[in-house]
C-alpha positions as CSV (number, residue, x, y, z in Angstrom):
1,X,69.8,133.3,85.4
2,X,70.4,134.7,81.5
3,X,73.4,137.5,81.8
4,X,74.5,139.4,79.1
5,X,78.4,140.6,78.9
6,X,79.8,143.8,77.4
7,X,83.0,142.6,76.9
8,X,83.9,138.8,75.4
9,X,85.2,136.4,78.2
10,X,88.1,134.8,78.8
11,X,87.4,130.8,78.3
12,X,88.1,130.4,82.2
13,X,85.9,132.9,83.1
14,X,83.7,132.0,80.8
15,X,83.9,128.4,82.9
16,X,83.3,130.7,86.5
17,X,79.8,131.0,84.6
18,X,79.4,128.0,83.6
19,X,80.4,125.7,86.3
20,X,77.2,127.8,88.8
21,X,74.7,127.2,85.7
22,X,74.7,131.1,84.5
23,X,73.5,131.3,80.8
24,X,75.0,134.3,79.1
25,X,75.6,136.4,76.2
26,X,78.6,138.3,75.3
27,X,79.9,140.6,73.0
28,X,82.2,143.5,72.3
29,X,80.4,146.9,72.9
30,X,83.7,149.1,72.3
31,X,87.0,148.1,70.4
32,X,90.4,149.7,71.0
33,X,93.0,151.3,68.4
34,X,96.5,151.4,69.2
35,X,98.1,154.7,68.2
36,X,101.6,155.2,66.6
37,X,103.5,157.4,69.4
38,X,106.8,158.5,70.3
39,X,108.3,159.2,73.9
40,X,109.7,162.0,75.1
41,X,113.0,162.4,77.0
42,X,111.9,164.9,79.5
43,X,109.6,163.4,82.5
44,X,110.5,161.7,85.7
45,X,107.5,158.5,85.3
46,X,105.1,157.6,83.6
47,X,101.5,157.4,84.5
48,X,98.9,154.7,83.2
49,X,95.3,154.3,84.6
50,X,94.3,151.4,82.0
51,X,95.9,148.1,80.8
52,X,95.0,149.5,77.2
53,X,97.8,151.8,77.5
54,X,99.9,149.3,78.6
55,X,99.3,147.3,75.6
56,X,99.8,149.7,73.4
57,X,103.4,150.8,74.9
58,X,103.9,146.8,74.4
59,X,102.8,147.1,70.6
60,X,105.6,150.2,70.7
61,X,108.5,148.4,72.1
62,X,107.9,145.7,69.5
63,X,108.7,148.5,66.8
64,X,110.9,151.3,68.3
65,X,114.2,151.3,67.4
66,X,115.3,152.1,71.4
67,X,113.1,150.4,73.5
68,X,116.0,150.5,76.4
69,X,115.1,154.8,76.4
70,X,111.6,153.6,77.4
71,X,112.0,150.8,80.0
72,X,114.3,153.2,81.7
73,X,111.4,155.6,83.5
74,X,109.4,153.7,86.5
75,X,105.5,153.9,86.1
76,X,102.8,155.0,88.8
77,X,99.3,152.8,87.7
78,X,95.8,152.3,88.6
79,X,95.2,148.3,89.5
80,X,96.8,145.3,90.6
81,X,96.1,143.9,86.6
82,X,97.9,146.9,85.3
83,X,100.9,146.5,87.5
84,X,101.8,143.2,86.7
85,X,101.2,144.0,83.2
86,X,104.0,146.7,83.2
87,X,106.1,144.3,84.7
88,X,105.5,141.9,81.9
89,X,106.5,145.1,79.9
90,X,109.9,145.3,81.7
91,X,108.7,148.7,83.0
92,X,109.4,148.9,87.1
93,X,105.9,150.1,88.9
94,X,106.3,152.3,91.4
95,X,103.1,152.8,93.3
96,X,99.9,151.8,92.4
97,X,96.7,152.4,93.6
98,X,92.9,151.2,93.1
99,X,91.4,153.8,91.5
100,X,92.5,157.5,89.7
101,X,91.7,159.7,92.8
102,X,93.7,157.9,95.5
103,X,96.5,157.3,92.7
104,X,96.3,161.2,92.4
105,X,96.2,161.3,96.4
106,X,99.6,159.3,96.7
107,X,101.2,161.6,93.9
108,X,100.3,165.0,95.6
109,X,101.4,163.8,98.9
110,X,104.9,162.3,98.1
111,X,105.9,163.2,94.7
112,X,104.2,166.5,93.9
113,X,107.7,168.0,92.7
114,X,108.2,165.1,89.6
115,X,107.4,165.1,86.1
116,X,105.0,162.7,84.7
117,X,104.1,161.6,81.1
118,X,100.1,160.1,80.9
119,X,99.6,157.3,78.7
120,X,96.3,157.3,78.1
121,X,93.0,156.8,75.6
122,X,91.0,159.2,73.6
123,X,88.3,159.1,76.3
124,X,90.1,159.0,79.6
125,X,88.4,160.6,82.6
126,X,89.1,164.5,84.3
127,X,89.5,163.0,87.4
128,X,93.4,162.6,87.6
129,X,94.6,165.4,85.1
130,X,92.4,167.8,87.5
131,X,93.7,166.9,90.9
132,X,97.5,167.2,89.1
133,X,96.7,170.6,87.6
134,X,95.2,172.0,90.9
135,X,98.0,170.9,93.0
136,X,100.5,172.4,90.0
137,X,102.1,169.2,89.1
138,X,103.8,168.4,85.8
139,X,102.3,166.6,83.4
140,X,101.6,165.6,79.8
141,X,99.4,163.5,78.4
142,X,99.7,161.1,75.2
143,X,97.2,159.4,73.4
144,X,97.9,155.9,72.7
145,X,94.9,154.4,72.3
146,X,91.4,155.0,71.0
147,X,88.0,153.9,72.3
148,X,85.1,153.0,69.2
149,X,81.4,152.7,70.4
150,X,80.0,149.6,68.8
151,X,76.7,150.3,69.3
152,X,74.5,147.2,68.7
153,X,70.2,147.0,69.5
154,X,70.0,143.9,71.2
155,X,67.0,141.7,73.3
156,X,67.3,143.5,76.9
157,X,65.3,140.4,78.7
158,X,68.3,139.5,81.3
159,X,68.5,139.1,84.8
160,X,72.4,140.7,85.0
161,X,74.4,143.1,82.6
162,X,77.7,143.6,83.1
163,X,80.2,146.3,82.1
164,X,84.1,146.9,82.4
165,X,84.0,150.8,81.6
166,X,81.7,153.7,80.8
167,X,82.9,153.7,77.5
168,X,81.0,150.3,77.6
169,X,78.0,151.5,79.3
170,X,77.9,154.5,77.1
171,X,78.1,152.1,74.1
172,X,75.5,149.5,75.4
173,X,73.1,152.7,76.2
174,X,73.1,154.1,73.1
175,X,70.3,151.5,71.6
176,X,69.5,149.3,74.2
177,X,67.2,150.2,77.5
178,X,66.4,147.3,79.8
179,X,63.4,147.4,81.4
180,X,64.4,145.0,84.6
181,X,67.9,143.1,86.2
182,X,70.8,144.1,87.6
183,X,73.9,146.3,86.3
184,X,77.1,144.7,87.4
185,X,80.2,146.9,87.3
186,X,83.7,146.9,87.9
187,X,84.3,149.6,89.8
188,X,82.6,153.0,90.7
189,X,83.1,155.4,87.8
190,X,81.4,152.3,85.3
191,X,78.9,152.3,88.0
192,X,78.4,155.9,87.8
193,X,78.3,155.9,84.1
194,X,75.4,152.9,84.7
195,X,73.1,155.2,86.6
196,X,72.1,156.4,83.1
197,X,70.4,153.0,82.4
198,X,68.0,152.9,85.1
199,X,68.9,149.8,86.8
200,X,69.9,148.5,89.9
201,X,74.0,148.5,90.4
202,X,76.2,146.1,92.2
203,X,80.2,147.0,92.0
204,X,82.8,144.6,92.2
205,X,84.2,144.5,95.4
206,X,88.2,144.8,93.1
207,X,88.4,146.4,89.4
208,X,88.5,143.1,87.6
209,X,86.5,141.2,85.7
210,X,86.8,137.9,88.1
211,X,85.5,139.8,90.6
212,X,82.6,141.0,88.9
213,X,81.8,137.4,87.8
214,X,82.4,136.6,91.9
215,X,79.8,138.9,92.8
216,X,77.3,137.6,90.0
217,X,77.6,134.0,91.1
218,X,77.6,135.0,94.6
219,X,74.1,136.7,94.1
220,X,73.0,133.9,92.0
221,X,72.8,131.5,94.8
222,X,71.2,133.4,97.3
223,X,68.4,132.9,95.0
């Protein structure tokens, strides 16, 4: 089985692959930029759907001159990975959920009278700020990140493509378009961004990248 990667791999999961005889490719198909930022005073929690906001609020406390003002607001997040992260941060989690809608679910049904600040990218999906604006929620959103397309033509004869966001699918897309194998995806708005590519799609049965790999090798024997 030859597998190409989106994103580069951890050396143990990089191992995962090994260890079952997978032979794969990898490489980066979008890099992230972490803004310069400053945060506000006036909002109840935060809310983060990616561990790429996380990381950048990380890269902020390192430099602000108060992080204490910052680690004082709880955060409501998308994914386990995310959670723990903001915990790493210092930053008490709420609530989290697996995905953007039921995250948006949980906020309209119990907290739909708080104020939130979104840490979020350049590209970051309607999906959340919509459900918050119909129910008339407070909310405002920061940019902390940015998303770069590194678009790269590369051979297309693989058996399994995997990708950790539409960003990377959108990326991958833009000069590549396999003729045969599988899309692997990590959850089902990369899946939906993967229809675009023709292929057949397998999701992840949780949004991280172990799992994807889990699904891969379980495919791989049934072989």
């Amino acid at each position: 089985m030859k597998l190409l990667s989106t994103k580069i791999l951890a050396d143990t999961q990089k191992e995962l692959l090994r260890s079952s005889d997978i032979s794969f490719m990898e490489y980066e198909a979008i890099s992230i930029s972490y803004n310069a930022f400053e945060i506000p005073q006036d909002f109840d929690y935060y809310l983060i759907t990616s561990q790429n906001a996380v990381r950048s609020l990380m890269v902020h406390l390192k430099t602000t001159s108060d992080p204490q003002h910052i680690l004082t607001k709880s955060a409501f997040c998308v994914g386990s990975k995310t959670a723990s992260l903001l915990g790493r941060a210092g930053l008490h989690v709420s609530h989290f959920e697996v995905n953007a809608r039921l995250l948006g679910e949980y906020l309209v049904e119990h907290y739909p009278k708080h104020t939130y600040l979104f840490l979020c990218g350049d590209r970051r999906r309607e999906e959340l700020p919509l459900q918050l604006s119909e129910n008339s929620i407070s909310f405002r959103e920061q940019i902390v990140y940015e998303t770069s397309l590194n678009a790269v033509a590369l051979e297309t004869n693989y058996d399994a493509y995997l990708f950790f966001s539409p960003s990377a699918v959108m990326s991958f897309a833009m000069k590549n378009k396999p003729r045969k194998g599988v899309a692997y995806c990590i959850g089902h708005t990369t899946a939906e961004a993967a229809n675009q590519l023709g292929l057949p799609i397998q999701i992840s049965k949780s949004p991280t990248i172990e799992s994807v790999l889990d699904l891969v090798i379980e495919n791989f024997k049934k072989r």
